[in-house]
C-alpha positions as CSV (number, residue, x, y, z in Angstrom):
1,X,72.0,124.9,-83.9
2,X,74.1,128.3,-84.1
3,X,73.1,128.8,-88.2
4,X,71.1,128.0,-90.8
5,X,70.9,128.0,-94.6
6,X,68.2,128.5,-96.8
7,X,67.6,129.9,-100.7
8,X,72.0,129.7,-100.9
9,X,71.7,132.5,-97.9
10,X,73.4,131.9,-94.3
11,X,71.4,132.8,-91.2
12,X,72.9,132.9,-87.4
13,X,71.3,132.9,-84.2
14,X,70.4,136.0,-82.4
15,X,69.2,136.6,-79.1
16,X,68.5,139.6,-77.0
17,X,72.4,140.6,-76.7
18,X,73.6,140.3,-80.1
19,X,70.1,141.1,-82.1
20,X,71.5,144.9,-82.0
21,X,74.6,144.2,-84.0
22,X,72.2,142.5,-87.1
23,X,69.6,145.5,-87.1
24,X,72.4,148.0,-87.3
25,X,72.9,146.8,-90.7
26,X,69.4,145.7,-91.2
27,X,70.0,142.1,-91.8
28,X,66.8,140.7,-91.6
29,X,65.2,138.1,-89.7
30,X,64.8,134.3,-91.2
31,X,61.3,133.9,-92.4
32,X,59.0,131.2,-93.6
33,X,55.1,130.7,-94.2
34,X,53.4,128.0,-93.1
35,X,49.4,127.6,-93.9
36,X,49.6,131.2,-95.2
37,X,51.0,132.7,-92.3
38,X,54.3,134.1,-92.0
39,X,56.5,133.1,-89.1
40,X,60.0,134.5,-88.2
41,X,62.7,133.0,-86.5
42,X,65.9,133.8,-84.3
43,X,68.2,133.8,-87.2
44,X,69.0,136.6,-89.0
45,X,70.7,137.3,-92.6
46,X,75.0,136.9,-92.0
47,X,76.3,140.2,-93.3
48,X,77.9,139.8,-96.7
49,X,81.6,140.9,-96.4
50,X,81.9,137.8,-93.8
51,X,82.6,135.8,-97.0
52,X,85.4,137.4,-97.6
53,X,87.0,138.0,-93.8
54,X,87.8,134.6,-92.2
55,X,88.7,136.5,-88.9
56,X,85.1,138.3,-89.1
57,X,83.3,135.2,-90.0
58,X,84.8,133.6,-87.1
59,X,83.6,136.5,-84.6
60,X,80.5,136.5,-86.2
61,X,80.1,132.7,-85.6
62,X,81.0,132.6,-82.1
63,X,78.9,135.2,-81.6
64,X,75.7,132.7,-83.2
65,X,77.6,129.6,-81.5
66,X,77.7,131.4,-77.8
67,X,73.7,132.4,-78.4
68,X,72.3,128.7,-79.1
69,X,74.6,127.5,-76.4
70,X,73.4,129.9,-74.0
71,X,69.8,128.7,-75.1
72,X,70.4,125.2,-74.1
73,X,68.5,124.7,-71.0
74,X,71.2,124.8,-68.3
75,X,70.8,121.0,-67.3
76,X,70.9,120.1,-70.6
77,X,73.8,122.5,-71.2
78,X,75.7,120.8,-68.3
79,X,75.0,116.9,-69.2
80,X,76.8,118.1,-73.0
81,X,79.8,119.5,-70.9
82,X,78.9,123.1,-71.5
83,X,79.0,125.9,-69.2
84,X,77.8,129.5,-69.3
85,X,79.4,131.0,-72.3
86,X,79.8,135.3,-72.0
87,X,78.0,137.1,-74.5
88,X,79.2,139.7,-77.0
């Protein structure tokens, strides 16, 4: 799963090497509370102007789409057909 959606607002995966890219325009993290606590998640808020940029929303996508891929345990990764994606 390289996105989510939630309350009408779209969340993509983020990992260690694209996490950067989301803080410098402190999107923030997906978050939910469960038993009264509140947990966070490795999705964080798709900048806005991607609605409006099919060329960004694309890079912004493959960018989520290369991090769940990569977090596919490799043997699972391989029975799909999937090798090592780079990252961004």
């Amino acid at each position: 799963m390289f996105a989510l959606v939630a309350d009408d607002q779209l969340f993509l995966k983020v990992d260690e090497s694209t996490k950067a890219m989301f803080d410098a325009e402190h999107l923030p993290a997906f978050q939910y509370e469960k038993q009264g606590k509140r947990y966070s998640m490795s999705y964080h808020l798709a900048p806005e102007r991607i609605f409006d940029d099919v060329d960004e929303a694309k890079q912004w996508a493959e960018y989520a789409f290369q991090v769940a891929v990569v977090a596919i345990k490799p043997r699972k990764r391989a029975k799909k057909g999937l090798g090592k994606l780079p990252t961004p």
